[in-house]
N, C-alpha and C positions, 0 to 999 in steps of 0.2 A: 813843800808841795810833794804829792805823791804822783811821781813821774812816770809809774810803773804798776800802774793800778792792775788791780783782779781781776776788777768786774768793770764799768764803763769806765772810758778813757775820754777825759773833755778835757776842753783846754789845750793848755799847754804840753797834757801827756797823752797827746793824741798825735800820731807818727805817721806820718807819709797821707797814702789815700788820695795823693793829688786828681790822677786821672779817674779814679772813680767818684770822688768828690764833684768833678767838675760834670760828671756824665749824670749824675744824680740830678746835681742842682738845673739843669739843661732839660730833664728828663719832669723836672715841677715846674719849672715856667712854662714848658710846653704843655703840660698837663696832661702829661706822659704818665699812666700807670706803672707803675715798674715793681718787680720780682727781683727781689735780690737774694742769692744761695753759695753758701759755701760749707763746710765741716764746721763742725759745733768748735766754738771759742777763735776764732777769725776777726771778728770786731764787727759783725755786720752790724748789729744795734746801737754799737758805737759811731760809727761811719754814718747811720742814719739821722742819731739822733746830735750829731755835731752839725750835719746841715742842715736841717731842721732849725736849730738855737742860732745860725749863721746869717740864715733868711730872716730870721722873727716873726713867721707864720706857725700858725693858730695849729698845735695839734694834738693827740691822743697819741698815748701808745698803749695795744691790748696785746697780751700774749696768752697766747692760748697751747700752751706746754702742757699745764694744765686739767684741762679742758678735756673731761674723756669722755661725754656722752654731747649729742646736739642742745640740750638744754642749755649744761654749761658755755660750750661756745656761745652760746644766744645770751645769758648773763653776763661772758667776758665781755661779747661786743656791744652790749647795749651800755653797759659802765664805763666804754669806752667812748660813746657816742655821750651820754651824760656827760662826762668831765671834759668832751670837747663845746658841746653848747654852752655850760658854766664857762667857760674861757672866750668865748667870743662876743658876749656880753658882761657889761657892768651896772648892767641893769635884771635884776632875777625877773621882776614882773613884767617885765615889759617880753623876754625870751618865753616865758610860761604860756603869755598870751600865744604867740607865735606858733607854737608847739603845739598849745591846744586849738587855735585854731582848726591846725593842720588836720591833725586826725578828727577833729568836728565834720570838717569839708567831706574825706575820705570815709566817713562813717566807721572808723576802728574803735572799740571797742578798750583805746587805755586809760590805765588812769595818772594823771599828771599832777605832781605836786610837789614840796619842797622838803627836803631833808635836812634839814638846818636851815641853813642859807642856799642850799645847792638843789636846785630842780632835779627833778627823781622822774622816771619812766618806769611804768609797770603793765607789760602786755595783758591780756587775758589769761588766765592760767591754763587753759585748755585748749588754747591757740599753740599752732602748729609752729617750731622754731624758728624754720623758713620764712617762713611768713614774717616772724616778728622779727626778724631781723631784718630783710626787705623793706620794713614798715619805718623801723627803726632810720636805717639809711637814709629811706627816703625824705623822711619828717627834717631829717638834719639835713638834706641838701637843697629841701624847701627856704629854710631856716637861713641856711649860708645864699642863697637867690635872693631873698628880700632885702636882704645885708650886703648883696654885691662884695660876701667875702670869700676870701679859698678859704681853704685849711684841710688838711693831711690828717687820715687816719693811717696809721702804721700798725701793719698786724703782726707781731712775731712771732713763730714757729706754728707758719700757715697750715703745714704738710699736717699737723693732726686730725685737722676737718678730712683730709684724702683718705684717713683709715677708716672715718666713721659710716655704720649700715647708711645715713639719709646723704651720706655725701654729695653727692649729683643732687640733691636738692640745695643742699645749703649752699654750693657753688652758681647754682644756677640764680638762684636769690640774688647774691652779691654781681653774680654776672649782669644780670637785669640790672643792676642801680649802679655799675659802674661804665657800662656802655650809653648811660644818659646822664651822668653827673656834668653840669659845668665849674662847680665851683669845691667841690669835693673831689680831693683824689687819696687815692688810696695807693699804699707801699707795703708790697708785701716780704717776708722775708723767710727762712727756713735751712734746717740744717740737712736736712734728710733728700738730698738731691735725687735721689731716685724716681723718689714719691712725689716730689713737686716738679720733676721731670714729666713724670705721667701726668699728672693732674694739669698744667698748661699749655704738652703738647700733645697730647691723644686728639684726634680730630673728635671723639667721640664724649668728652668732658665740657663743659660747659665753659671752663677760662681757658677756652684752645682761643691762643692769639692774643691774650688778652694784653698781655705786659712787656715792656723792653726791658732785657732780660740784663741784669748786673753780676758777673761772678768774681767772689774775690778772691787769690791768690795770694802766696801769701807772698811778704815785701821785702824787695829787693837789698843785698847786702848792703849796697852803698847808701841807701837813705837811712839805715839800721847806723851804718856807723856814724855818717852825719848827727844824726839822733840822739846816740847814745854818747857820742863826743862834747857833745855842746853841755850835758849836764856835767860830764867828768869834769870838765874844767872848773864849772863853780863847785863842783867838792873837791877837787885834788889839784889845782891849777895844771894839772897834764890828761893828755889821751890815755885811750886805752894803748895797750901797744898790737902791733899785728897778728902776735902768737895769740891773745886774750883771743879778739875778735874771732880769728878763726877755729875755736876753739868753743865758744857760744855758738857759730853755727853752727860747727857739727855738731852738739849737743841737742840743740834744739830743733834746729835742722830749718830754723826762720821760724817756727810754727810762732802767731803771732800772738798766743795765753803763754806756753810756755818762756818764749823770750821774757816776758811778763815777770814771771813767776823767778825765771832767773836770774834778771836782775834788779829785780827790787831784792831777792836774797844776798845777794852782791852789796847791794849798795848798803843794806841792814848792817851786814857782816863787817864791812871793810871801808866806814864813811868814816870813822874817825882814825883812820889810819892815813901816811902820810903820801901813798899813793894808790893806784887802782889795784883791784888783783890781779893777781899774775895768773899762768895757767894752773897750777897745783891747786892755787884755793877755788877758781872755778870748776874745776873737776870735783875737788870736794864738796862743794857746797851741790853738786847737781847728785853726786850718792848720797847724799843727806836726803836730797828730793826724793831720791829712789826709795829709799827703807823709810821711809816717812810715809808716802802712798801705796806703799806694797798691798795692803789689804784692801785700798781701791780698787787699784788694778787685777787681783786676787777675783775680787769680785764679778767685775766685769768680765774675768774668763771664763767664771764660774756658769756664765750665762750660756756658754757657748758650748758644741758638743764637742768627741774627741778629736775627731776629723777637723774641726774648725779650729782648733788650738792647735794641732798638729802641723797646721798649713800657716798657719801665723806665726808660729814660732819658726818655721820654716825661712818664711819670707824673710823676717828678722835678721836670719841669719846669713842671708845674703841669696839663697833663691828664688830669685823673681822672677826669672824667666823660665820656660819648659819646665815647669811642674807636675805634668801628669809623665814625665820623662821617666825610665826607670831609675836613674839616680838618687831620683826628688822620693821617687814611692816608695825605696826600698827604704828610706831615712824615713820618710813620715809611716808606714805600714799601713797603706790605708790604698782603695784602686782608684783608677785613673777618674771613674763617673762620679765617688765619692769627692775624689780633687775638685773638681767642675763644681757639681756640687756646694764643699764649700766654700770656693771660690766667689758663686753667686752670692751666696746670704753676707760674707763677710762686706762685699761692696753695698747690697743693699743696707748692711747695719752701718756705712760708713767707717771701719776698722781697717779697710786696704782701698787702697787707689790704682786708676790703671794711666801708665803712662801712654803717650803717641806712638812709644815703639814697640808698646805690646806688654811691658815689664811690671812687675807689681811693685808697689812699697806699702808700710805700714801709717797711715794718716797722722796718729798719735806717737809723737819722739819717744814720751814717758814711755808709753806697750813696749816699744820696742825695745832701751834700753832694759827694760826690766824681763822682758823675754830673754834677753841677751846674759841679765842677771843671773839669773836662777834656774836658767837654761847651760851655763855655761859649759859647764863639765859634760853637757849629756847630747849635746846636739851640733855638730861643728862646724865649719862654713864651709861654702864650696872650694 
């Protein structure tokens, strides 16, 4: 079994999440909307869709990452609303009828029919997104009322609808059919916490209030070694030892993709060997990580201006606090409104975090060791 997956993590390679698990599954019986947000690769769709298969209720997952104009959105979520109706019936004609009732009643203007075996929704073509989405909802929470069933749509990486021109429409849409669902709830989730910041709590947005709010963090050392112990012993009949351990956290720093990344390279590496790695081969195996993603990483600087790489590499290297200070400016050569500056956008791109006591760090382990890389010689710590 793969303990240490990439991408979702079910089962048995699914780690910690107790308390947010249990605030989740508390938060769907009560029929609690909920916004779940943290940094890109945290496990939120993991975390959701573990409770989800926990419960054995009825759901959809749309992601709309995707998703760059109102249309698309309105084709994520209506295929997303299709493949929830398919799943809450075992009967196609009997759900068809249902459906088509609906919009008969309402006088909408779709057309309903089957794609194989799977009922198909097709708005009007020159109907307004909003609207078909609205329409869409609604038809499905009709659907789940006659049925006296729940079931969960899960929308991931909600915050793209916040950037688009009809936004305040298409929110207000869903706003309307989530402040009357009883039997439909909806989980939203997103990496972009700035924007889904604005988008729930502006009085002035349409899902002000709307959801209880779940942020993930990332997971404590001691469920990590709990964790990562339990497997050791069925490949090495031993723990790791404490130098290991401490030594993946600072690497990774708990980030819970990277942990990921690390030791399933670990365990690739060093499973037919007759104990776990020591600190040497974890150190090597995470510069492998390094010169392996370098053109990633590369990339994603590439996006940024000088000033914003300037102050990144900065942080990296260990100043995080008093930045626009003369010390910080004379190292970066850039001025104090400049710092502020990109200080702003690196938070809103999600690239730097700000702690309670004021202090910056870098979100992503990999940035920062690789800053730290290739920065070496040229940039020095405080």
């Amino acid at each position: 079994m793969d303990y240490f997956p990439l991408g979702i993590a079910t089962g048995n390679a699914f780690c910690n999440r107790v308390n947010e698990r249990q605030r989740l599954v508390k938060n769907i019986k009560a029929h609690q909307h909920t916004l779940i947000t943290s940094p890109r690769r945290y496990g939120k769709t993991s975390l959701v869709l573990f409770v989800l298969e926990k419960l054995g209720i009825p759901y959809s997952k749309v992601d709309l990452f995707v998703a760059l104009d109102a249309k698309a959105c309105e084709e994520q979520l209506i295929h997303g609303i299709q493949n929830l109706l398919n799943k809450i019936s075992s009967h196609p004609e009997r759900m068809f009828r249902l459906v088509r009732d609906y919009f008969a009643q309402t006088k909408k203007r779709w057309t309903i029919g089957f794609k194989g075996v799977h009922l198909e929704l097709i708005p009007d073509s020159e109907s307004d997104a909003a609207i078909n989405i609205m329409d869409a909802l609604l038809a499905l929470e009709s659907v789940l009322a006659k049925k006296r069933q729940r079931a969960v749509l899960f929308i991931d990486e909600f915050q793209e609808i916040g950037v688009l021109p009809s936004a305040k429409a298409l929110e207000g849409a869903i706003r309307h059919v989530a402040q009357e669902t009883k039997y439909l709830l909806l989980i939203f989730s997103g990496s972009n916490r700035h924007l889904l910041t604005h988008m729930f709590d502006d009085k002035s947005r349409p899902l002000y209030m709307l959801c209880e709010r779940i942020i993930l963090d990332r997971i404590q050392e001691e469920h990590y070694v709990d964790f990562i112990n339990k497997i050791a012993m069925k490949t090495w009949k031993r723990h790791f030892s404490i130098e290991a351990f401490a030594e993946i956290f600072i690497l990774t720093e708990r980030h819970p993709y990277y942990m990921n990344v690390l030791c399933n390279a670990l365990w690739k590496s060093c499973e037919d060997k007759s104990h776990p790695p020591d600190v040497n081969e974890i150190k090597r195996i995470w510069q492998e990580y390094i010169y392996i993603e370098r053109t990633r990483i590369s990339r994603e600087l590439s996006y940024l201006s000088f000033g914003q790489r300037k102050i990144l590499t900065a942080i990296s290297f260990g100043h995080t606090t008093e930045l626009t200070g003369k010390n910080v400016l004379q190292k970066v050569g850039i001025t104090g409104p400049s710092v502020i500056n990109a200080l702003e956008v690196l938070e809103e791109r999600d690239l730097v975090g700000k702690k309670d006591d004021g202090s910056y760090f870098i979100i992503d382990p990999l940035m920062k060791a690789s800053l730290q890389h290739f920065y070496q010689d040229s940039f020095e710590k405080p």
